[in-house]
N, C-alpha and C positions, 0 to 999 in steps of 0.2 A: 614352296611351289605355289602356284598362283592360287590352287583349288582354295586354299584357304583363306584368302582375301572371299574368294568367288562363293564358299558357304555362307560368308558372314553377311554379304550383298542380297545373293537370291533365295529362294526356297527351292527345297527337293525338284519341284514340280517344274522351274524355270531353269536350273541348272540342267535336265533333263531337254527343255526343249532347246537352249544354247547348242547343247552337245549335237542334237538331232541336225539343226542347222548347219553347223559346221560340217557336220561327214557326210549331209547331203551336196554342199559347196562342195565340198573336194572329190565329192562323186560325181558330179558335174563338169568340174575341171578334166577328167580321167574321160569323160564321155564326147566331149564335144572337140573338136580343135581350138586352138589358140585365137582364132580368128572371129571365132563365132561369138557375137553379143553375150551368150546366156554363159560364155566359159569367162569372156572379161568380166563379167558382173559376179559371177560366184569367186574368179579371182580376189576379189576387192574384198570379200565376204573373209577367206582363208586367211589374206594376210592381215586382215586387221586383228582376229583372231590371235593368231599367231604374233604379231608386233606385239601387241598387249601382254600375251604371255613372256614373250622375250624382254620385255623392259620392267615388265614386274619382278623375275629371276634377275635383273640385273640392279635392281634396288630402285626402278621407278614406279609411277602411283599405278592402281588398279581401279575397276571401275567404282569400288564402293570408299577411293581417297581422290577420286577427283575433286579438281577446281574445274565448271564451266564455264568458258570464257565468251559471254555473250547470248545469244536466242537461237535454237533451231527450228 
């Protein structure tokens, strides 16, 4: 499961605020319509979440086996 890539990346303290983020995205999603700015923007938040999780159970990288490709 992902959580174990995800201990070995962050500490107690950020793996806790990750979590916070994510169920307040999806609390967000549940609150506003589909239309609304603040539910597209917590959308994006959910699935990327979620993609990450689903491609690391499927045998791809996690955040703490990235390659960054270029400058954000």
């Amino acid at each position: 499961m992902a959580t174990l890539v995800i201990h070995d990346a962050f500490s107690p303290k950020q793996m806790m605020q990750l979590r916070e983020i994510y169920e307040r995205a999806r609390a967000v999603t549940a609150q506003y319509p589909e239309t609304h700015v603040a539910n597209k923007a917590a959308k994006k938040l959910v699935d990327a979440f979620e993609t990450v999780t689903r491609n690391y159970e499927a045998g791809g990288l996690w955040l703490s086996e990235t390659d960054p490709q270029g400058n954000a």
